[in-house]
C-alpha positions, 0 to 999 in steps of 0.5 A, spaced: 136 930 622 136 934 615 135 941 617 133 944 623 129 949 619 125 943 616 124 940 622 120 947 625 116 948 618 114 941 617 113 939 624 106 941 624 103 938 617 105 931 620 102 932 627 096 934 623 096 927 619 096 924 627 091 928 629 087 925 624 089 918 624 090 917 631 086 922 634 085 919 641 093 918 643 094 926 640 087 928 645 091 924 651 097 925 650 095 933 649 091 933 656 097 931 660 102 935 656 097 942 657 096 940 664 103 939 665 107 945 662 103 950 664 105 955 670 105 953 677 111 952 682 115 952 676 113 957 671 113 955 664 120 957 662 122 953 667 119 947 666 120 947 659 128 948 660 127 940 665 124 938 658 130 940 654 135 937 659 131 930 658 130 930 651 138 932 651 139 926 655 135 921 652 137 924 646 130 925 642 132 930 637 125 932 636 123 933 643 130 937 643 128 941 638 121 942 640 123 944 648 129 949 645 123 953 642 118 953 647 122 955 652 125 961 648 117 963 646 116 962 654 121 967 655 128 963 657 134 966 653 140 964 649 144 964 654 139 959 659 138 954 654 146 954 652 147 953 660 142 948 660 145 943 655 151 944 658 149 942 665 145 935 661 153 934 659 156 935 666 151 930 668 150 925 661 157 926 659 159 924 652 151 922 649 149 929 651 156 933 648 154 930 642 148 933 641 150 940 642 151 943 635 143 941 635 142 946 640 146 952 637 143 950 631 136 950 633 137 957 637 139 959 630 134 958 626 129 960 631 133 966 631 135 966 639 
């Protein structure tokens, strides 16, 4: 990935495109999401730090990145992420190990 910051100022523009061009999989993917991650048992911190934790191991930088700042905006702290990716490479080992310097990297240009 080029730059973390990129990711976060382009992200948007190109989900918009896809909206556009493929409205029906955005809306069906969007229904689920929405009904998903909102709060419930878990709350939505909650639930967005197990995101993250699959996202980190099946090693998908844009979902990685995405769920580092909607758990932050739903309240988790620096720390919380931090301990999260560590508990992804307890369980994932070296695949996971890898990928931490883009979670501090995330946490930085969010300003975590």
């Amino acid at each position: 990935m080029s730059s973390v910051k990129e990711f976060y100022a382009n992200f948007p523009k190109g989900m918009a495109k896809v909206q556009k061009e493929m409205p029906n999989a955005v809306g069906g993917f969007m229904g689920l999401f929405q009904q998903t991650m909102g709060d419930g048992a878990l709350s939505v911190k909650e639930k967005e730090l197990i995101a993250l934790s699959i996202g980190l191991a099946v090693r998908c930088e844009p979902c990685i990145l995405m769920h580092i700042k909607k758990a932050i905006d739903a309240g988790a702290t620096r720390e919380q992420v931090i301990e999260t990716a560590q508990v992804v490479v307890m369980m994932q080992g070296g695949p996971g190990y890898v990928h931490l310097p883009l979670v501090l990297e995330a946490l930085e240009a969010i300003g975590a």
